[in-house]
Each structure stands twice: as C-alpha cells, then as structure tokens.
PLY file of the C-alpha trace (Angstrom):
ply
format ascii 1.0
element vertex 173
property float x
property float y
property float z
element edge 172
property int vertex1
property int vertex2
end_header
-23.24 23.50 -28.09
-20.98 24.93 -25.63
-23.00 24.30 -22.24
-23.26 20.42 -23.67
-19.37 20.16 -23.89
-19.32 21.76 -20.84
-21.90 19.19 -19.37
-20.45 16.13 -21.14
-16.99 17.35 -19.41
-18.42 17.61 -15.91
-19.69 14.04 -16.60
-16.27 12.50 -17.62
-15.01 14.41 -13.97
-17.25 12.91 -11.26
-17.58 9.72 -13.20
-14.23 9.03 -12.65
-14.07 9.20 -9.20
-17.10 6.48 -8.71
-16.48 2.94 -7.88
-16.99 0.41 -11.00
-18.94 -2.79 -10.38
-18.68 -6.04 -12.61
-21.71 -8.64 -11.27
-21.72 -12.40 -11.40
-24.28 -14.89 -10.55
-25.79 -18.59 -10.76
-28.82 -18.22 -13.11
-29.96 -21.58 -11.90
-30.24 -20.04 -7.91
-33.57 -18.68 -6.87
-32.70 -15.95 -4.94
-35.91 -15.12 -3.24
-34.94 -18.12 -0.61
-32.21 -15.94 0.45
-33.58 -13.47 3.50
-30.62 -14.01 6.30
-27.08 -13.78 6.16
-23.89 -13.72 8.18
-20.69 -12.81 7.49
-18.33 -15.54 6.57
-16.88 -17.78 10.02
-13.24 -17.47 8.50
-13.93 -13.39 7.67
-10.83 -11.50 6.85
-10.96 -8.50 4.19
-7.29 -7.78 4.05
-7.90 -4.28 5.36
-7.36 -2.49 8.59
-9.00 -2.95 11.21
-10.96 0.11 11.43
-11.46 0.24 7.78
-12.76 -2.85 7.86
-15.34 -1.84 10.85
-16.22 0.64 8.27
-16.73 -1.84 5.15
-19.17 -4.13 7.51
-20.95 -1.06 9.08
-21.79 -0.09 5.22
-22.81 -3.70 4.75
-24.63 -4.30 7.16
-27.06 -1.69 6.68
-26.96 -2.19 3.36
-28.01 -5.82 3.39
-30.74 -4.97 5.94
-32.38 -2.13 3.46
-32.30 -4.95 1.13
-34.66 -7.10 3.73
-31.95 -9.16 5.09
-31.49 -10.20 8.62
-28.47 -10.99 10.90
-28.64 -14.60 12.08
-26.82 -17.33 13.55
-28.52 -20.10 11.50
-28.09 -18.11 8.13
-29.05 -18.90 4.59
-26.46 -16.72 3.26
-22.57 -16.20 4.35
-21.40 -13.20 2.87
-17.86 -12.43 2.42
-15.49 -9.66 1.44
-11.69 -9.68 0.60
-9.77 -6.65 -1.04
-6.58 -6.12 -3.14
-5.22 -2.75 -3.17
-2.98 -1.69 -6.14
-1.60 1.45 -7.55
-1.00 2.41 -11.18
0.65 5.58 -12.29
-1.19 8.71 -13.27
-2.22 8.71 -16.81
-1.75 12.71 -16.58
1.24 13.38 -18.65
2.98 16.78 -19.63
4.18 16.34 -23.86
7.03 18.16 -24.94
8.25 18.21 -28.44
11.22 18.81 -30.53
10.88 19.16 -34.34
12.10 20.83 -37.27
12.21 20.26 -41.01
12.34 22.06 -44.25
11.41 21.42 -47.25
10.19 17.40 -47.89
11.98 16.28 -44.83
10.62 16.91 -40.82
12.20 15.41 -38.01
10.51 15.50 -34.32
11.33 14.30 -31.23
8.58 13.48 -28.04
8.21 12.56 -24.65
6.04 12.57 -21.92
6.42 13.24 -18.23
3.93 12.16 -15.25
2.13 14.49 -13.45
0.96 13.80 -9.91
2.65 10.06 -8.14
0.74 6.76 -8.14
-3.24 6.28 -7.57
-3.75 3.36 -4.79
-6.80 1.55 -6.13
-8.88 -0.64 -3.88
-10.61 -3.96 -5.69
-13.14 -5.81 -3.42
-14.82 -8.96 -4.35
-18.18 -9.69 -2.03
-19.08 -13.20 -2.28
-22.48 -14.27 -1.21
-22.05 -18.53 -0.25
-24.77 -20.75 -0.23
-24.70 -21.90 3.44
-26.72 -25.02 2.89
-24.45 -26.03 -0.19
-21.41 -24.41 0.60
-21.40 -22.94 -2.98
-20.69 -19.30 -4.29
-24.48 -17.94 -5.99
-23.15 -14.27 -6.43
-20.35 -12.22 -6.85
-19.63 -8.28 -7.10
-16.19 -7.31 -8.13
-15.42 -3.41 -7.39
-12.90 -1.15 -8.14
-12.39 2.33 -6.49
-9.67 4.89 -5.77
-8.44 5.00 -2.07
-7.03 7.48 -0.28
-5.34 6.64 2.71
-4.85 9.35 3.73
-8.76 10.59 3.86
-10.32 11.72 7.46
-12.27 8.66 8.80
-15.65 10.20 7.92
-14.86 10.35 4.49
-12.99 6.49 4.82
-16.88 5.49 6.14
-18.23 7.71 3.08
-16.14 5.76 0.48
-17.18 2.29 1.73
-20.54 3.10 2.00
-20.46 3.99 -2.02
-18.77 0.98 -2.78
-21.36 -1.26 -1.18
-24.23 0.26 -2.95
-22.50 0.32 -5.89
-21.74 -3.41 -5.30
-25.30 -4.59 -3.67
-27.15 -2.54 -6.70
-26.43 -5.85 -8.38
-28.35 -7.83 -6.04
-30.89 -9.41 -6.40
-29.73 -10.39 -10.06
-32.19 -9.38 -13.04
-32.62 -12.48 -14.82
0 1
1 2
2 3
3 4
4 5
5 6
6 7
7 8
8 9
9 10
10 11
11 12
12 13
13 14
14 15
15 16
16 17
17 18
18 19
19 20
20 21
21 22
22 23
23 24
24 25
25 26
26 27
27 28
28 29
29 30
30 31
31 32
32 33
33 34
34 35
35 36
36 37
37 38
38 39
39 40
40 41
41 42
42 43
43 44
44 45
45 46
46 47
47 48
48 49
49 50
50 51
51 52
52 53
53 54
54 55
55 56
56 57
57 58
58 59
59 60
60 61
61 62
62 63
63 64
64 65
65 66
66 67
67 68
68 69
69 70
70 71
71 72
72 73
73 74
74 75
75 76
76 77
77 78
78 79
79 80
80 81
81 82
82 83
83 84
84 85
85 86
86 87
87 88
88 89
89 90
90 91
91 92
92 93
93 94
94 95
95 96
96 97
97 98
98 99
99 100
100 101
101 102
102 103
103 104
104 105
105 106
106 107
107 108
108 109
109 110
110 111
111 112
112 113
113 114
114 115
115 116
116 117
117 118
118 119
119 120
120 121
121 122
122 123
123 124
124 125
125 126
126 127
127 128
128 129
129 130
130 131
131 132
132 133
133 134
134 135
135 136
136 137
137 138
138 139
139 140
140 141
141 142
142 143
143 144
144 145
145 146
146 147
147 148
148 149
149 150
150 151
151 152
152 153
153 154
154 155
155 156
156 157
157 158
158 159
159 160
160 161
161 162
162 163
163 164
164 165
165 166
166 167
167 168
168 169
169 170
170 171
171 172
C-alpha cells in the first residue's frame, strides 16, 4: 500500500510539469484531403525570435512524421500564436493561532507563498482551410515556461508541446 502511494505521488509530480492540450475540430471536414501545409502568410507567434525558430523547427518535423509536406500551393495553412501569463504559486506555508477552553475555541490562520510567480505559456495552433479560408482544427496548450532555461532545453519544451498538441490530429471521429 505504501509503494502505490508512493507511485500515485510520483504520478501527481511529473504530471504536472507536462503541457495540457484541449482539441477542437469541424466534424463535417474530411481530413484525409489534407497532406500539405504552410505556415500562415501573416505568421507571427508573439514569441521571440529564436523561440519561435524553435516552435516551427518542432513543427515542422512534427507535421512531416504526420505525412505532411511543405508547399507553396498548400491545402493547409497552419498557424500558431501564444499568450504567456503567470499565476502565483499555489505552495503556501499555514500558520495558526488558537486557543480555547472549555465550550469556546478561538483560532486564527493565514497563509504565506512559497516560491514567486509561474510564467505559463498558452499556444493555440490553428490549421485553415486554404481553399475556404476557414479554421477545421484547433489545439489549445498550456505549459510552464522558463525563461530562463538553456536553449536546448527551450527546443526540448517546444518540441513536447507540439506533440502534445498534434496528438490530436487527425481528429477521432
């Protein structure tokens, strides 16, 4: 019983640290007519520049293991644009005050923050119907950041949130 506490918290751990994908689609789209893409005329993800050399590298390579190919005269434009947030740790440190004595208690709490802020990175890939200039599939992804993580680990972290967003794709209907 001990070893599957053990387990279940190891679990918990690394899961936390993996990017979360929501998926959205057009049922109506038949998305074996897709099999070349390029990336979006107007394409601007909102990060740096290398980072976003990284994000495309990991997409790129991505899409191809899917059976893709690069092409002028597409089917598919795919685009990517991110929004990077922070929220506070949810770590906290309780102290307590209390006392009482017979029927009565009286206590006093309060928590204090451990650690600063967590910058959070949320990147939506759009894949655009070139033909009908309509949106057939989305991924929505949400991942820590670091910025302040060597550049091999940077290309590491895109290239999870890619698979964890293309892993969607083709939709299971």
């Amino acid at each position: 019983m001990k070893i599957l506490k053990i387990f279940f918290l190891c679990l918990l751990a690394s899961s936390c640290n993996t990017p979360r994908a929501v998926h959205d689609y057009d049922p109506q789209v038949n998305f074996d007519n897709y099999v070349t893409y390029s990336l979006y005329p107007e394409f601007h993800s909102g990060l740096s520049q290398l980072d976003e050399r990284r994000l495309v590298s990991g997409l790129e390579s991505t899409l191809q293991e899917k059976g893709f190919s690069s092409s002028q005269m597409p089917d598919l434009y795919v685009n990517v644009y991110t929004e990077e947030f922070q929220e506070q740790s949810r770590n906290n440190i309780g102290i307590g005050v209390g006392g009482g004595g017979g029927n009565l208690g009286v206590g006093v709490s309060g928590g204090i923050p451990l650690g600063g802020p967590k910058t959070f990175l949320k990147l939506t890939f759009d894949f655009i119907d070139v033909q009908d200039d309509s949106l057939i599939w989305q991924a929505v992804v949400e991942s820590k950041f670091d910025p302040d993580a060597s550049p091999e680990k940077r290309q590491a972290r895109f290239e999870r949130i890619v698979k964890k967003a293309l892993e969607g794709y083709p939709p299971k209907k």
